[in-house]
C-alpha positions as CSV (number, residue, x, y, z in Angstrom):
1,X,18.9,4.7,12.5
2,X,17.4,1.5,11.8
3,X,19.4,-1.5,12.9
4,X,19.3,-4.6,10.2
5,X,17.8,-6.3,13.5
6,X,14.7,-4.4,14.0
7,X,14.1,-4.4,10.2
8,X,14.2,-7.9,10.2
9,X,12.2,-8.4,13.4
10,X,9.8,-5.9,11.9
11,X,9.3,-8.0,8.7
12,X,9.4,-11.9,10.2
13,X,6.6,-10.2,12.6
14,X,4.4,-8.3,9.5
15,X,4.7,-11.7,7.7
16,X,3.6,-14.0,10.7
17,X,0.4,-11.7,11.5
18,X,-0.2,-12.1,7.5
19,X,0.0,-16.2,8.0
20,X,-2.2,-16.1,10.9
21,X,-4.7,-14.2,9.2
22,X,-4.4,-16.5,6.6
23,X,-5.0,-19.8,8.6
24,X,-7.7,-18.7,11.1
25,X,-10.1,-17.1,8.2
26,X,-9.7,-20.3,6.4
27,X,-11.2,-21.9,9.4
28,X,-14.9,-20.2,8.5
29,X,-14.2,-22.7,5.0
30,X,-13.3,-25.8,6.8
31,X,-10.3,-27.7,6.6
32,X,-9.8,-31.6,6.0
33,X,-12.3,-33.3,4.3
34,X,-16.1,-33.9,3.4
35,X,-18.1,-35.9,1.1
36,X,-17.1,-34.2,-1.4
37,X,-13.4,-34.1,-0.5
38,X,-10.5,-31.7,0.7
39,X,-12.9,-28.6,2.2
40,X,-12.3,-25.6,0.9
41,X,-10.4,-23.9,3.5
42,X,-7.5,-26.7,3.6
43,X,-5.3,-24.9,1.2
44,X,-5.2,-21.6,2.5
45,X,-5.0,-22.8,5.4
46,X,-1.9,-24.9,5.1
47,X,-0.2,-21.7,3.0
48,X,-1.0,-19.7,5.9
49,X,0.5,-21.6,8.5
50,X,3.5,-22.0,5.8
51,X,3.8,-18.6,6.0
52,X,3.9,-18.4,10.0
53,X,6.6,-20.8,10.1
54,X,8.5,-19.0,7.2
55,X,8.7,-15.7,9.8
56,X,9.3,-17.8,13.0
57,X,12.5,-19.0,11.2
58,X,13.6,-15.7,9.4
59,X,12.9,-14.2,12.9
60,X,15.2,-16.4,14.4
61,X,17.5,-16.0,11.7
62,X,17.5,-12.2,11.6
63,X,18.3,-12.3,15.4
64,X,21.3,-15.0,15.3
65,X,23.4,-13.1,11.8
66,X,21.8,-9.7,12.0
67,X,23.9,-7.0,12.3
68,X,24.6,-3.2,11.5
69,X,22.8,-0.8,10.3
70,X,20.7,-0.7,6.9
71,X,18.8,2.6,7.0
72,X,20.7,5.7,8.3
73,X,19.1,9.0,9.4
74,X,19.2,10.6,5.6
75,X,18.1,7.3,4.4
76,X,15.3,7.8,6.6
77,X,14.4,11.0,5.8
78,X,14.5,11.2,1.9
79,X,12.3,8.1,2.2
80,X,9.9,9.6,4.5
81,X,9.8,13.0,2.0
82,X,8.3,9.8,-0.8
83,X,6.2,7.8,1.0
84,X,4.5,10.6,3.5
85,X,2.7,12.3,0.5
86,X,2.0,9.1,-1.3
87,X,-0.3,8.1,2.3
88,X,-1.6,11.2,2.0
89,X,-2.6,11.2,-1.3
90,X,-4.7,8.0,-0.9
91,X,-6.0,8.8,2.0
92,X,-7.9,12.0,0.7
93,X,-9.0,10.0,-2.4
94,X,-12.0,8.7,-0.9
95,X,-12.5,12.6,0.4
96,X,-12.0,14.6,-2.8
97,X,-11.7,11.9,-5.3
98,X,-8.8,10.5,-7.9
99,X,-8.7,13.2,-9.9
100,X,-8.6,16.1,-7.7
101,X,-6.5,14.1,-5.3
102,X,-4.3,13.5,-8.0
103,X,-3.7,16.8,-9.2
104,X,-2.9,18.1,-6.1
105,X,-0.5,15.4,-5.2
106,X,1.1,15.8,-8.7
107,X,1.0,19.8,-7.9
108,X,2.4,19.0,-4.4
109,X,5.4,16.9,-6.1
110,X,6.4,19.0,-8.9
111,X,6.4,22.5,-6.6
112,X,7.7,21.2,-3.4
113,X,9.8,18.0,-4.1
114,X,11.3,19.1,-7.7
115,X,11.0,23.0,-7.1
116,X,8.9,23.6,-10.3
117,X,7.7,26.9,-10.7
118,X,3.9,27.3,-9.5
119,X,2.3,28.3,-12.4
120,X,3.9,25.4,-14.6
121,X,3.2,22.7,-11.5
122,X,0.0,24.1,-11.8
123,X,-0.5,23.4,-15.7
124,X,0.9,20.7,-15.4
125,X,-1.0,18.9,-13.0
126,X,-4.3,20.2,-14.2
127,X,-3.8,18.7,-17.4
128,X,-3.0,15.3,-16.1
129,X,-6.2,15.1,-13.9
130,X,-8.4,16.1,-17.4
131,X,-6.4,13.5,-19.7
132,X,-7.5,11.1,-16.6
133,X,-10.8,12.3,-16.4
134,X,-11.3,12.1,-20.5
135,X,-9.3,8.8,-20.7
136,X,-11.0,7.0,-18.1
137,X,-14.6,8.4,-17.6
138,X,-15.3,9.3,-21.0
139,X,-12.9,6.9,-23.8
140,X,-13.5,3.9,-21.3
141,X,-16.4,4.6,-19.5
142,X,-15.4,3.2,-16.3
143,X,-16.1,5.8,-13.2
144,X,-13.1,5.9,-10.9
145,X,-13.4,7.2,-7.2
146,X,-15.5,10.7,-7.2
147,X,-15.2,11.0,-3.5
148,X,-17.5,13.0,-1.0
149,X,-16.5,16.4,-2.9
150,X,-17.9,14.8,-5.9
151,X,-20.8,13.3,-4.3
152,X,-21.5,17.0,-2.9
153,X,-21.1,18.6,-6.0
154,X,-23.5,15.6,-7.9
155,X,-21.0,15.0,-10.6
């Protein structure tokens, strides 16, 4: 179980490393001003250290009124059943590619997640990775991520 606490923690402390990132890459711009006025790096700057200060105080927020729990065990886990072979599926993209990747994913969905019989899961996803492959490669003519398969195989 996760405790409205630690989610909130979690969150203030994911959006204060974002601020921080923010505000010391703006440095390499320079902040305050030049000849030619406000440097570059003044805005961002000053939107990342908003951001900082926007977590310190939901951090100390979330720790003075939160309470309970918001995601239960079974929460947990039909999230998990989502996201898992989502991270998956972009992570082999740059291995096998989009469309290959995104066949099997869509296989993956329909057989496991909705029970789909194999040969229709199979169809099914086969045909969405052509229509990509026609709509995008061929209609458009923009090349979408062929991955090292596709490297290997030339195409």
């Amino acid at each position: 179980m996760v405790s409205r606490r630690a989610l909130e923690t979690a969150t203030a402390l994911l959006t204060g490393a974002f601020g921080v990132t923010v505000a010391v890459s703006s440095l390499d711009n320079g902040i305050g001003w030049s000849r030619a006025g406000v440097e570059s790096g003044t805005f961002p700057f000053i939107i990342g250290l908003t951001i900082l200060f926007a977590s310190l105080f939901n951090l100390v927020r979330g720790w003075l009124r939160a309470s309970g729990t918001v995601i239960s065990r079974t929460d947990l886990r039909r999230t998990a059943t989502l996201f898992l072979p989502a991270t998956l599926y972009v992570a082999v993209i740059p291995l096998l590619g989009l469309y290959v990747a995104s066949a099997a994913y869509l296989f993956g969905a329909l057989r496991v997640q909705k029970g789909v019989g194999t040969m229709k899961s199979l169809v099914i996803a086969l045909t969405v990775a052509i229509a990509l492959y026609v709509v995008f490669e061929r209609a458009f003519q923009v090349s979408l991520p062929h991955g090292v398969l596709g490297a290997a195989l030339d195409w």
